[in-house]
C-alpha positions in Angstrom: -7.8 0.9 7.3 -9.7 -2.4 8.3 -12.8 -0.7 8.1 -12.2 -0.3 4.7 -11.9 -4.2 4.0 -15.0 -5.3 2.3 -14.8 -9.1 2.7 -13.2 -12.2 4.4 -9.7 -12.0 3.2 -9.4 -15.9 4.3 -12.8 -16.7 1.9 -11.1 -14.6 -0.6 -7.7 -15.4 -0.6 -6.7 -11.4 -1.3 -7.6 -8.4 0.8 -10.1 -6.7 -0.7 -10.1 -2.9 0.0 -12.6 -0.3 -0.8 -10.4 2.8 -1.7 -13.6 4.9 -2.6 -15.9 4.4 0.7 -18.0 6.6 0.7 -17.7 6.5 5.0 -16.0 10.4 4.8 -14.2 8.8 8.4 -13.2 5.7 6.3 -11.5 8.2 3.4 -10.0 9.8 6.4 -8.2 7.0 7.5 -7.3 5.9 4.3 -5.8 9.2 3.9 -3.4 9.7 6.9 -1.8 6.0 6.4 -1.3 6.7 3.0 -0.8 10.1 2.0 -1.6 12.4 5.1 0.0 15.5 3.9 -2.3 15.1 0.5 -5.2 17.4 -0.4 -8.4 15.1 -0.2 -8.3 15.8 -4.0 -4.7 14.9 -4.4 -5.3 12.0 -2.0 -8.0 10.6 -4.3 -6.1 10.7 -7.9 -3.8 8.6 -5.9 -6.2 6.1 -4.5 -7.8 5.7 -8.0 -4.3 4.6 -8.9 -4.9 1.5 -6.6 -6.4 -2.0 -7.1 -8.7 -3.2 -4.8 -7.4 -6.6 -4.3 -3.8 -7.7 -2.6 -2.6 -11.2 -1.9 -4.0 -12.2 1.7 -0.4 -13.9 2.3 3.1 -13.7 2.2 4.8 -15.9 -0.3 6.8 -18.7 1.1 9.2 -19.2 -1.4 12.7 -17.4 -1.4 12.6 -14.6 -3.0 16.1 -13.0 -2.4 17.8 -11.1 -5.1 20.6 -12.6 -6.2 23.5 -10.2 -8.2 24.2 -12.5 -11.2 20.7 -12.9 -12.3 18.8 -9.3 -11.2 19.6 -8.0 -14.3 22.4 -5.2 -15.7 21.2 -1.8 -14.7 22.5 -0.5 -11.0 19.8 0.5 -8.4 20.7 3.5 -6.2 18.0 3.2 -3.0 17.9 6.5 -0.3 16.1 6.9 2.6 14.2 10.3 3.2 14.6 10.3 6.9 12.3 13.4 7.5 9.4 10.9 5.6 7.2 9.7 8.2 6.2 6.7 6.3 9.7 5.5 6.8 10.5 6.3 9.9 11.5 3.7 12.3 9.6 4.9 15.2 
């Protein structure tokens, strides 16, 4: 997916990505990190989805949740563990 970066993300300050390369290796790539058991069709209504630009760093700042101000509704979270994009190997 580097080859898809289309400037300095230090100059920048956010990763700029170009999701619609037209490189067909580039799409490829793109593809199997993201959604590798998409249709290049499907794979590309989902890239349009996308912006080009993410922050270039994580914030510093403490960002835990904290129960008494995360707000009223419960959160169930699961874990598909036959998802490759979550597995811990």
């Amino acid at each position: 997916m580097t080859r898809a970066l289309v400037a300095d993300p230090a100059v920048l300050g956010v990763a700029r990505i170009n999701w619609r390369s037209a490189d067909q290796s580039v799409f490829d790539g793109i593809r199997q990190c993201l959604a590798g058991d998409f249709t290049d069709e499907a794979a590309r209504r989902q890239l349009n989805m996308l912006e080009p630009d993410e922050p270039a760093s994580i914030p510093l700042a403490d960002a835990r949740g904290d129960a008494d101000t995360w707000g009223r509704i419960p959160r169930t979270y699961s874990t598909d563990l036959n998802c490759w994009r979550s597995s811990p190997n």
